[in-house]
VEXDREN-2710 file (C-alpha; in Angstrom, 1 decimal):
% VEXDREN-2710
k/r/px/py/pz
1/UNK/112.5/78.7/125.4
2/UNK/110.2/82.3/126.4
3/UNK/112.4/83.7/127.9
4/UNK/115.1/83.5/125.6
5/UNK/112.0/85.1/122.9
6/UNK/111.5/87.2/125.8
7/UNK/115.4/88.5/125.5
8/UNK/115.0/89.1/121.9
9/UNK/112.0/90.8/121.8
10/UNK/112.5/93.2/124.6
11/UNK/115.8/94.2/122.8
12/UNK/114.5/94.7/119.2
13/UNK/111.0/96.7/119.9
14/UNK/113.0/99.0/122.6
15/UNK/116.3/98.8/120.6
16/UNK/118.0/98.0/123.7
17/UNK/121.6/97.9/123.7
18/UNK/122.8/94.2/124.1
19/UNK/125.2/94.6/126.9
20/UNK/121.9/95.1/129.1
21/UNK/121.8/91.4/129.6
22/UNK/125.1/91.5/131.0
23/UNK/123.5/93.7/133.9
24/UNK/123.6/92.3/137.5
25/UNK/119.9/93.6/137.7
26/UNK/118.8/92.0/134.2
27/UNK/119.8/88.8/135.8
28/UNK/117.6/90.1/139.3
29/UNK/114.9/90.8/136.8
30/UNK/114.9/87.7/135.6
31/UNK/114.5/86.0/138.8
32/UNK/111.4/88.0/140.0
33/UNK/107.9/86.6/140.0
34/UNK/108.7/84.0/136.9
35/UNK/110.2/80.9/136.5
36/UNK/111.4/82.1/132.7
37/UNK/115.3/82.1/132.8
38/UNK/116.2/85.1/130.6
39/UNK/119.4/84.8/128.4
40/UNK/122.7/86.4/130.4
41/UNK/125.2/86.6/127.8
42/UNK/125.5/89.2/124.2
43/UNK/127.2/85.9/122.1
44/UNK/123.8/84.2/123.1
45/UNK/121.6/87.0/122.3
46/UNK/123.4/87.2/119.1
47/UNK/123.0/84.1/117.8
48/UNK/119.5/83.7/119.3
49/UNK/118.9/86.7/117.3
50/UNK/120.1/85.4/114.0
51/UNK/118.2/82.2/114.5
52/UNK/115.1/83.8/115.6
53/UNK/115.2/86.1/112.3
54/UNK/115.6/83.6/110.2
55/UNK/112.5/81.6/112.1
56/UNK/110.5/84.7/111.8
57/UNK/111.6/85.2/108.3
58/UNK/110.7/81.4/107.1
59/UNK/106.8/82.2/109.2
60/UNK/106.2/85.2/107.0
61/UNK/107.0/83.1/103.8
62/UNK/104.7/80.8/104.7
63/UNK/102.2/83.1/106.0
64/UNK/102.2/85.0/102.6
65/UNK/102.4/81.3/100.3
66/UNK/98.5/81.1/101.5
67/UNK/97.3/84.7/100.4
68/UNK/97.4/85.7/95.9
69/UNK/97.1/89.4/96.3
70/UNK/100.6/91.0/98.2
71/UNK/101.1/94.9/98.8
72/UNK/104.4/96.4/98.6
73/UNK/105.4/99.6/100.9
74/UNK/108.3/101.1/100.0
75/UNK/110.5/104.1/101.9
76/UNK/113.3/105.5/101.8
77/UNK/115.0/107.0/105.3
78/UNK/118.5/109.4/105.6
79/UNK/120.1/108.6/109.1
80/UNK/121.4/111.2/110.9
81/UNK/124.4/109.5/110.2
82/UNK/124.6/110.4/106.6
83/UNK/123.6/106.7/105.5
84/UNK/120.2/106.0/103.6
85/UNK/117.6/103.5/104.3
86/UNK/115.5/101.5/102.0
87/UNK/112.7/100.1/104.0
88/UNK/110.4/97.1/102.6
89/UNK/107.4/95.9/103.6
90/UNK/104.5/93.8/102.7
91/UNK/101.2/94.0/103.7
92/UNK/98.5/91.1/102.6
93/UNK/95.7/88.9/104.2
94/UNK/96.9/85.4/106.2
95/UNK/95.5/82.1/105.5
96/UNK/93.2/83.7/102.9
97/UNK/93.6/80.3/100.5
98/UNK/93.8/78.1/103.8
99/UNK/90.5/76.6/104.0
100/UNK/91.8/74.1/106.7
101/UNK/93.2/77.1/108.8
102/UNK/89.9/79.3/108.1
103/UNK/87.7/76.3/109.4
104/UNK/89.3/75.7/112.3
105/UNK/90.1/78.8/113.4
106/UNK/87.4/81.1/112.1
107/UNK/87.6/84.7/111.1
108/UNK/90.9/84.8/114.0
109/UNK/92.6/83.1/111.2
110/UNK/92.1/86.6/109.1
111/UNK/93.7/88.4/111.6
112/UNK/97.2/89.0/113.3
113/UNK/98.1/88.2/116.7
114/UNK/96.5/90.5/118.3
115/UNK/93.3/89.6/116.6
116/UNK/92.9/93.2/114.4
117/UNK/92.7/93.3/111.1
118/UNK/96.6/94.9/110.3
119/UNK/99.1/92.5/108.6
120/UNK/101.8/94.8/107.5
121/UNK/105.1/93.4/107.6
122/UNK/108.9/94.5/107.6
123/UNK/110.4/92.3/105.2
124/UNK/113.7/93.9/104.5
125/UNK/115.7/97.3/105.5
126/UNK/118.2/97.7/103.2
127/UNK/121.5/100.1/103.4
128/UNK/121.8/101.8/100.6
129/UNK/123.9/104.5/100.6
130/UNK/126.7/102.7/98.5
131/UNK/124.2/103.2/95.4
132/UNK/122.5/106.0/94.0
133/UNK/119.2/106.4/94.6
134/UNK/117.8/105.6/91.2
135/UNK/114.6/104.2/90.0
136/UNK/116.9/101.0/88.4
137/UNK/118.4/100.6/91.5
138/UNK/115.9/100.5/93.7
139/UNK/114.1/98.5/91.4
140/UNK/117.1/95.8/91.9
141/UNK/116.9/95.9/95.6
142/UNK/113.0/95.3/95.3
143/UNK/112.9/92.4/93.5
144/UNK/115.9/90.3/94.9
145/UNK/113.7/90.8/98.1
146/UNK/110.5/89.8/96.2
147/UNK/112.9/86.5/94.8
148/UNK/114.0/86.2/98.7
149/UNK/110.3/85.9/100.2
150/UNK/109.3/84.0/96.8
151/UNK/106.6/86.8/96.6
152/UNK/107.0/88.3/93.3
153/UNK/104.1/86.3/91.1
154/UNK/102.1/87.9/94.5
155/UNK/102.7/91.7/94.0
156/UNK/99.8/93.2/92.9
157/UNK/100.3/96.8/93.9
158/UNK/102.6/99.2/95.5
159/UNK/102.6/101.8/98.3
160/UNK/105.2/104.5/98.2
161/UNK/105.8/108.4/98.7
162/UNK/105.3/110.8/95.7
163/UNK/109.2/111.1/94.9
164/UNK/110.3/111.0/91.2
165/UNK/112.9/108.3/92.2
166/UNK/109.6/105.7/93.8
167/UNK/107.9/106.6/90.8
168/UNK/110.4/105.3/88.5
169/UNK/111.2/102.3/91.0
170/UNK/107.5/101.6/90.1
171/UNK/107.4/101.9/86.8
172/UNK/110.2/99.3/86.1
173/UNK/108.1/96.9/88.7
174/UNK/105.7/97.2/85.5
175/UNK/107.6/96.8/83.0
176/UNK/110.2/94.8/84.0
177/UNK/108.5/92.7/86.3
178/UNK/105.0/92.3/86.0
179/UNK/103.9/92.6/82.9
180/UNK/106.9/90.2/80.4
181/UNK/106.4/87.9/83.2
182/UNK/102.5/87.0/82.9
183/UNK/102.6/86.3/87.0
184/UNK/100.1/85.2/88.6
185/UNK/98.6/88.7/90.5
186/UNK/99.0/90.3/87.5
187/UNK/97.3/87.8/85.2
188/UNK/94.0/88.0/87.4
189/UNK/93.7/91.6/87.5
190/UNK/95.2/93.1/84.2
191/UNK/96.6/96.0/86.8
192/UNK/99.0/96.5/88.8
193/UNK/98.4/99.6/90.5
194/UNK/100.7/102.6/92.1
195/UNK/99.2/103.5/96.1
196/UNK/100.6/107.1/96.6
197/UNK/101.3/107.9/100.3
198/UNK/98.5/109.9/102.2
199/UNK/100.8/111.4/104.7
200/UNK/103.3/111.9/101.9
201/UNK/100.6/114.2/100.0
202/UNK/99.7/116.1/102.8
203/UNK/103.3/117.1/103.4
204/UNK/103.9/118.4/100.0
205/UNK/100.5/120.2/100.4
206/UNK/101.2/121.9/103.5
207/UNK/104.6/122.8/102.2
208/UNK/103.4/124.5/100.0
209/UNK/101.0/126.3/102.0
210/UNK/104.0/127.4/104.2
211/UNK/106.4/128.5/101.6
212/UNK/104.1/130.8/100.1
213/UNK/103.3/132.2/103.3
214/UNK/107.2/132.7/104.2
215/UNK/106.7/135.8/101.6
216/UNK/104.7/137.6/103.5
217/UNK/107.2/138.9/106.1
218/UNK/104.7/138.9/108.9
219/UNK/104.5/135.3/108.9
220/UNK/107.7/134.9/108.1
221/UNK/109.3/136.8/111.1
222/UNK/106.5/135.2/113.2
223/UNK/107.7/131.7/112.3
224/UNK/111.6/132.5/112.9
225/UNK/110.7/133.1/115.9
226/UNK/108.8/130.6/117.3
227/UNK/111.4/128.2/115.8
228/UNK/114.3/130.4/117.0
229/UNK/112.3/129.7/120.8
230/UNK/112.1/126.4/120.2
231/UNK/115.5/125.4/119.4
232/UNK/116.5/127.9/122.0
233/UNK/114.7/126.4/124.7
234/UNK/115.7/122.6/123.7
235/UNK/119.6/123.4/123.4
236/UNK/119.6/125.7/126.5
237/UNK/119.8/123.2/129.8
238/UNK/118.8/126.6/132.3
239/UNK/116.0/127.1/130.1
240/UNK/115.0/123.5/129.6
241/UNK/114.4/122.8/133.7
242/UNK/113.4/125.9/134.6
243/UNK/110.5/125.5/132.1
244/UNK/110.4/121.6/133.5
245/UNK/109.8/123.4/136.8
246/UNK/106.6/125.6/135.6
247/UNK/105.0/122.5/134.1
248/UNK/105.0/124.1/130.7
249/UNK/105.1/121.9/127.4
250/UNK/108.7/122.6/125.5
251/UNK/107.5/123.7/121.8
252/UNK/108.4/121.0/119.3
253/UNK/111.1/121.2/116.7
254/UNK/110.5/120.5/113.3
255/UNK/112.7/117.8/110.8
256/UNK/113.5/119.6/108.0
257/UNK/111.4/117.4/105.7
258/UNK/108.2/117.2/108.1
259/UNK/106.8/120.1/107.3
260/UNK/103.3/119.1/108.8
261/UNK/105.6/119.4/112.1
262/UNK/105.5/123.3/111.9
263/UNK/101.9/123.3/112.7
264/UNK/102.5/121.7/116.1
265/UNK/105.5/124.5/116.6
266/UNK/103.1/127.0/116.2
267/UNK/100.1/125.7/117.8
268/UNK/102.2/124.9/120.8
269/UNK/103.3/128.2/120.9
270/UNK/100.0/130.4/120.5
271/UNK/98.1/127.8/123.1
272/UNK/100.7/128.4/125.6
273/UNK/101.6/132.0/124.5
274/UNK/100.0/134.1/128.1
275/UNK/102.0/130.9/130.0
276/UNK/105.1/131.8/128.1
277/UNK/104.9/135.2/128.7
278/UNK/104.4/134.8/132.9
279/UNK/107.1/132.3/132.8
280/UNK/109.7/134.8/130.7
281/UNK/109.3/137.2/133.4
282/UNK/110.2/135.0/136.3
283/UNK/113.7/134.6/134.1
284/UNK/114.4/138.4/134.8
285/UNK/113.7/137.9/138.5
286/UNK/115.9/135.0/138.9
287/UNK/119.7/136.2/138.7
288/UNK/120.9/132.2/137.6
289/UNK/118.4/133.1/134.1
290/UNK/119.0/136.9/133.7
291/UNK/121.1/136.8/131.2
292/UNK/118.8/135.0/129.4
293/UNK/115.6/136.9/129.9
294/UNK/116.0/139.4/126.9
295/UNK/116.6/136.6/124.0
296/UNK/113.7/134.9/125.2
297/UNK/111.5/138.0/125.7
298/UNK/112.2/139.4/122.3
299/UNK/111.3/135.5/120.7
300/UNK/108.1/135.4/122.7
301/UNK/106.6/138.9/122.0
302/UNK/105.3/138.8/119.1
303/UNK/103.0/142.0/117.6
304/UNK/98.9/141.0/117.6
305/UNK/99.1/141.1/113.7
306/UNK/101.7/138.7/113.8
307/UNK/99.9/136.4/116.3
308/UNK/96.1/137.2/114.5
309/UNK/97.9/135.3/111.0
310/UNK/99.4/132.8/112.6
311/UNK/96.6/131.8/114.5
312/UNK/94.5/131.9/111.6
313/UNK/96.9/129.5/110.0
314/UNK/96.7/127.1/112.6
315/UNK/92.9/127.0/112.5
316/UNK/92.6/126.7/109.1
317/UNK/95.4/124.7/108.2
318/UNK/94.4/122.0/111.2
319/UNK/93.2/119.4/108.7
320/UNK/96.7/119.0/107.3
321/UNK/97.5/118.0/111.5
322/UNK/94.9/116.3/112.0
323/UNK/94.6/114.0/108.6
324/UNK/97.8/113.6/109.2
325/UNK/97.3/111.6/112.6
326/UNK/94.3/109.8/112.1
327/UNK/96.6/108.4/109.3
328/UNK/98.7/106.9/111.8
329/UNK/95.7/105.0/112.9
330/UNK/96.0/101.1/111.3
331/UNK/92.2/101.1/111.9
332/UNK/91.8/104.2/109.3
333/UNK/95.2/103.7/107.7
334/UNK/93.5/101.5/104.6
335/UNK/92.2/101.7/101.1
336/UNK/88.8/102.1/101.6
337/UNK/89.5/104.6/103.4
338/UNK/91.2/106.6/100.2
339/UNK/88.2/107.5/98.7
340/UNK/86.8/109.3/101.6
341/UNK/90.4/111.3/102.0
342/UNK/90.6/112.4/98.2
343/UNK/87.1/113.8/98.8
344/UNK/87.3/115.2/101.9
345/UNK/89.8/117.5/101.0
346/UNK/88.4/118.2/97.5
347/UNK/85.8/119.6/99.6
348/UNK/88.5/121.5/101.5
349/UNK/90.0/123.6/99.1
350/UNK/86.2/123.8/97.2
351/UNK/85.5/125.6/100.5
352/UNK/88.6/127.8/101.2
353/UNK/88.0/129.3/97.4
354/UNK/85.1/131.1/98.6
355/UNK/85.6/131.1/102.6
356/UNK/86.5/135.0/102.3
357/UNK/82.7/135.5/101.2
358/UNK/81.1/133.6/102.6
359/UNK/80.7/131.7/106.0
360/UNK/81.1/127.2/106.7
361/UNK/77.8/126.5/107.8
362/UNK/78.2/123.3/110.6
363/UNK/77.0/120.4/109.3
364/UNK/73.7/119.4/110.7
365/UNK/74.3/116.1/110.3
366/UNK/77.4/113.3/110.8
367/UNK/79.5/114.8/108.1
368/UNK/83.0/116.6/108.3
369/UNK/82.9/119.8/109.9
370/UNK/84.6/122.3/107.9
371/UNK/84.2/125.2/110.2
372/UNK/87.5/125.9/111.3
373/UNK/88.1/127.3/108.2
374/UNK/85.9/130.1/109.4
375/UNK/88.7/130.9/112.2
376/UNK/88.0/133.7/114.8
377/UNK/85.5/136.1/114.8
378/UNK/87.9/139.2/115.1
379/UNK/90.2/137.5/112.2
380/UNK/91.4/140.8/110.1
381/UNK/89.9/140.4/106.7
382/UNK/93.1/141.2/105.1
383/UNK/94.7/137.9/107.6
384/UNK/92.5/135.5/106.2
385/UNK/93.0/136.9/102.2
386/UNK/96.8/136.0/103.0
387/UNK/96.2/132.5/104.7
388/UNK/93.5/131.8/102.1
389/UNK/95.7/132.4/99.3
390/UNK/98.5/130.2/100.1
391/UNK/96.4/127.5/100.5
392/UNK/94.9/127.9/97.4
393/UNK/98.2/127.9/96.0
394/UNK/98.7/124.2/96.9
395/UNK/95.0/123.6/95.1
396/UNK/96.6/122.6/91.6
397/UNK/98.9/120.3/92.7
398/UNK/96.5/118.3/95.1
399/UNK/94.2/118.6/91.6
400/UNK/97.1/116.4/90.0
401/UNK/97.3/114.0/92.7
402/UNK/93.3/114.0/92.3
403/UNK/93.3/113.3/89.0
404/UNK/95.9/110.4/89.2
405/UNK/93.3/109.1/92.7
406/UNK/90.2/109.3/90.1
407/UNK/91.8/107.2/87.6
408/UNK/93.2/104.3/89.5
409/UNK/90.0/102.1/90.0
410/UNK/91.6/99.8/92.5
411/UNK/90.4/102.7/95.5
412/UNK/86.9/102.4/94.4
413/UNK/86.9/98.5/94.1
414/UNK/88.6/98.5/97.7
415/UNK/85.5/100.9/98.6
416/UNK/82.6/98.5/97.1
417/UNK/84.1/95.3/98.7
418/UNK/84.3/96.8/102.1
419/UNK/80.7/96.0/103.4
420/UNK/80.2/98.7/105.7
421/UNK/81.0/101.6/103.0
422/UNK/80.0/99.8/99.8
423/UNK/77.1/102.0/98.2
424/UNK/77.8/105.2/100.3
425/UNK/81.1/106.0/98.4
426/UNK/79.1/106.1/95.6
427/UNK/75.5/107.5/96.4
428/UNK/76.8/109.6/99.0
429/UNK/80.5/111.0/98.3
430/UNK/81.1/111.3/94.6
431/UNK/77.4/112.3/94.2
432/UNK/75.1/110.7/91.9
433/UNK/76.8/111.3/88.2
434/UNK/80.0/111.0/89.4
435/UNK/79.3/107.6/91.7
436/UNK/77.6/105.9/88.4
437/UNK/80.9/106.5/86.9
438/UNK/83.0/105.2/88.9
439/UNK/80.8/102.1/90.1
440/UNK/80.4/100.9/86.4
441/UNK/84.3/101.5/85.9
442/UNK/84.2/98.9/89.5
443/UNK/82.2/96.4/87.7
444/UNK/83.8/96.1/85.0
445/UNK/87.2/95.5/86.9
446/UNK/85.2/93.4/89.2
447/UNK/83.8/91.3/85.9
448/UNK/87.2/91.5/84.6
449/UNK/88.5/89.6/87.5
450/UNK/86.0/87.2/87.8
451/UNK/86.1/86.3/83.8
452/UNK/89.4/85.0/84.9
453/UNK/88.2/82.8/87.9
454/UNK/86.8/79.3/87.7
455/UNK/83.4/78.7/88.7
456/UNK/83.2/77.5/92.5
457/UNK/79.9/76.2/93.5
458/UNK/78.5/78.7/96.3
459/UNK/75.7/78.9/98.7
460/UNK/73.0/81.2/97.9
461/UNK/71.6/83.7/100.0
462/UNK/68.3/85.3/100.1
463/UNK/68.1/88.7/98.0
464/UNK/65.6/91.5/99.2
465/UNK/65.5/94.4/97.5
466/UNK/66.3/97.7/99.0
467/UNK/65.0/101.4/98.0
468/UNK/67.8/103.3/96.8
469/UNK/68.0/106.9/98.8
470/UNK/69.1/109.8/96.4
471/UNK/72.5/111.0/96.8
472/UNK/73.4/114.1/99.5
473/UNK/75.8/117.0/98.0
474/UNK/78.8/117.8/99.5
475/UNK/78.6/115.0/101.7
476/UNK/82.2/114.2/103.0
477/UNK/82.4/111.3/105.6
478/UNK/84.4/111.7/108.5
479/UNK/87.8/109.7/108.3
480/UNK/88.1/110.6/111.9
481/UNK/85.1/108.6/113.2
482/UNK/83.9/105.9/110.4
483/UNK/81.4/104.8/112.7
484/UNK/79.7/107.7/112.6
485/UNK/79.0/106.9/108.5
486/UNK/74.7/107.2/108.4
487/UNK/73.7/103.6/106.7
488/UNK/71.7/102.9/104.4
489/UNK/70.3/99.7/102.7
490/UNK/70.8/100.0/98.5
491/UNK/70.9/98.0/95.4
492/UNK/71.6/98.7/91.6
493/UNK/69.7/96.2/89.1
494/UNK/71.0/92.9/88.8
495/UNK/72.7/92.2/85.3
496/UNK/72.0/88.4/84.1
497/UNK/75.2/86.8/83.1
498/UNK/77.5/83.5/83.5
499/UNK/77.5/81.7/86.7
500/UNK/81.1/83.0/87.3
501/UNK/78.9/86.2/88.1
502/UNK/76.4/85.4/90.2
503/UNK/78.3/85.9/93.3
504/UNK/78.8/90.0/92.2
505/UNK/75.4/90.3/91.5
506/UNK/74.0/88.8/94.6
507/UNK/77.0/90.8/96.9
508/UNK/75.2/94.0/95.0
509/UNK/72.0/93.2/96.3
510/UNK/73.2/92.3/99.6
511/UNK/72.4/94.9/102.8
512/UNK/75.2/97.0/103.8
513/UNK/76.9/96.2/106.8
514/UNK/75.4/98.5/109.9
515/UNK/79.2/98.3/111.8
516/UNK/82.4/100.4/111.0
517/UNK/84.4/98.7/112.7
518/UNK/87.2/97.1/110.1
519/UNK/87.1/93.6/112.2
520/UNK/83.0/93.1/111.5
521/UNK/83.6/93.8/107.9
522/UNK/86.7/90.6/108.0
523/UNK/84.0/88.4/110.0
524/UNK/81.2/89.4/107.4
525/UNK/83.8/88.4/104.6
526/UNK/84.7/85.5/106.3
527/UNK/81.0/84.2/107.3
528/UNK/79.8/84.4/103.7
529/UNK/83.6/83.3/101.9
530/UNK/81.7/80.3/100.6
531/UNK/79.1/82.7/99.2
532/UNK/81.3/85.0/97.2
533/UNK/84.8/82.5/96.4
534/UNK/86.3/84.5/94.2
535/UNK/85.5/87.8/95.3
536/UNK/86.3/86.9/99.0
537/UNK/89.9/85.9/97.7
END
């Protein structure tokens, strides 16, 4: 029945209230250029809705019984209802052990439904306001939802924010789950490995950044402000169409806890600060918005000095905004992807520690371009010392989460096996001493693995050797634009070992994939699976 799928999925993705299909024009809708009879009653569309979860439910168990390595992502919401929200999802490869699937379907098979390479999935969301918010409880919650899906012998790693109670939630998935238990993932690997939050980091970053600035009273008045005008403007109705009527953008509010948010306030505001002004003088001229005029006049003028820092802010602290929503992109959004982050703002706050002596050069070549940390020309020198600082103030605490990036080798394994990165992570990005490092710590987790695989006969393919090109120094690759990575062609000798091997050292010797694209590097896995068995699972 479509259109009774129809129904249910034009309710749930717009969260549509269900009396809609009660409607005199759903039922017109419905009778409009389709033969598809849509479902006319709420009892229907609940029960289809309980059926339909349980179908969808049963498809992802079976989806995920044909993959061995599962990813967890774990959040926690508060409602503006005073109720808390444990969301759980899983993220894994379909029809990775289904050679019958993968034959007759090809690389599709690898994919989702819309033929891209994401497969993250909302498994459970969870009320859970009747419990504190504990790492034991949570833990509870996990793993009846792991028993549920008949996923737990599956888990092999964990994505979650930076807060000490998904920390501990972790840490009893360890020891309380994976490692008394000898399951499957866990028996393959010897790991089982914490994935901290991107966006999570960046937001404790960047409030840090701002709360060290709020002591400087010049920023601080600055920012009241603007977020006094803001809120203002969005709570006023007068003030709300008569901007409408100018065509002007209404400056953002912030949530409390999205502190990345306050960039956009105050971007907003200083891009549209001379439209601002015109538009606060046509309040005094209009007796309906007089009495409004001098509230919003006093928000809007702010002194130059106040407007030089803040705009200095904005320019230097735009990676934090604009990490922040290339991260939202499923294309970038994935581990591979993590080394290149780390890096790229190691390279950051490497720069900011000496940006008040000495100029960013632009890049000449496809690199990230640091230069906005430069700002204006006519930045006062005593601006930038202030800005400068505060973001230096955040530098130890992006050190720890450094630290804890450098010594979880599943990000550099994730970075080999992707074809299109492979040896520039480690020629290119860590730099020569570091890269050997880390890519002997890779094989040996790679070796690991494989010790623990039985031999499957594979086809050979031809190796040609390639000249290794020496490493570049602070080269950070754009996260932005990965298909603007340079390529190059490398090897590293060829260790002779067991046959169980063979398929590592002959993926070492292979060419690099020329593509960024994340859907050429699932077809390249796919066309040589039978080349590289285990490493391909």
């Amino acid at each position: 029945s479509p259109g009774s799928i129809w129904t249910i999925g034009l309710l749930t993705v717009n969260l549509l209230p269900f009396r809609v299909v009660g409607d005199p024009v759903w039922k017109w809708m419905s009778g409009v250029g389709s033969n598809t009879t849509l479902i006319y009653s709420r009892t229907t569309v609940n029960s289809k809705l309980e059926l339909y979860t349980k179908w969808f439910d049963e498809a992802l168990m079976a989806a995920m019984e044909h993959t061995d390595f599962i990813n967890i992502e774990l959040d926690i919401w508060s409602g503006g209802n005073g109720r808390s929200y444990l969301g759980i999802a899983a993220s894994f490869v379909p029809n990775l052990l289904n050679e019958k699937v993968l034959s007759g379907q090809r690389e599709k098979a690898l994919l989702n439904n819309f033929q891209k390479p994401s497969n993250s999935h909302l498994l459970e969301f969870l009320d859970i306001s009747e419990s504190r918010h504990t790492g034991e409880n949570l833990f509870k919650a996990v793993v009846d939802v792991l028993k549920k899906y008949k996923i737990a012998d599956k888990v092999s790693s964990i994505t979650s924010d930076n807060a000490t109670n998904n920390i501990s939630a972790h840490s009893h998935l360890i020891h309380d789950l994976m490692k008394p238990e000898k399951l499957e993932a866990y028996s393959k690997t010897k790991n089982f490995h914490h994935i901290r939050c991107a966006s999570h980091i960046l937001n404790l970053l960047f409030q840090n950044i701002v709360k060290t600035l709020q002591k400087d009273k010049t920023f601080e008045i600055g920012l009241e402000n603007i977020r006094a005008l803001a809120t203002t403007i969005k709570h006023t109705s007068l003030l709300r169409s008569s901007l409408a009527d100018t065509g002007l953008p209404l400056i953002p509010l912030a949530p409390e806890t999205r502190w990345v948010f306050i960039w956009r306030q105050v971007s907003a505001y200083l891009d549209n600060y001379d439209n601002y002004s015109t538009w606060c003088r046509t309040l005094q001229a209009s007796p309906e918005h007089q009495h409004l005029y001098q509230k919003i006049k006093t928000l809007i003028d702010l002194p130059d000095a106040t407007r030089h820092m803040l705009g200095y802010f904005v320019s230097c602290c735009s990676i934090f905004k604009n990490l922040n929503s290339s991260l939202q992109d499923e294309g970038l959004n994935n581990l591979p992807n993590a080394a290149t982050f780390y890096y790229t703002m190691k390279e950051y706050f490497d720069l900011c520690s000496v940006a008040e002596v000495e100029t960013v050069e632009k890049p000449t070549n496809d690199s990230f371009d640091f230069t906005f940390i430069n700002g204006e020309e006519d930045t006062p020198k005593d601006v930038k010392a202030i800005v400068l600082s505060a973001v230096l103030s955040a530098r130890p605490k992006f050190e720890e989460y450094f630290q804890i990036f450098s010594k979880n080798d599943i990000y550099f394994v994730a970075a080999f096996l992707d074809p299109s990165f492979k040896f520039d992570c480690f020629n290119e990005l860590l730099g020569e001493k570091e890269g050997q490092y880390h890519f002997l710590r890779v094989e040996v987790y790679i070796k690991n693995y494989l010790a623990h695989c039985e031999f499957k006969s594979s086809k050979p393919t031809p190796r040609t050797d390639h000249p290794k090109k020496p490493a570049k120094s602070h080269r950070v690759n754009k996260l932005l634009k990965p298909n603007t990575r340079q390529k190059k062609s490398t090897r590293t000798l060829a260790l002779q070992g067991a046959s169980v091997f063979e398929e590592w050292e002959r993926y070492k010797a292979e060419s690099q994939l020329s593509s960024d694209a994340t859907t050429d590097a699932v077809r390249w896995w796919y066309s040589r699976r039978l080349v590289y068995p285990n490493l391909f699972s």
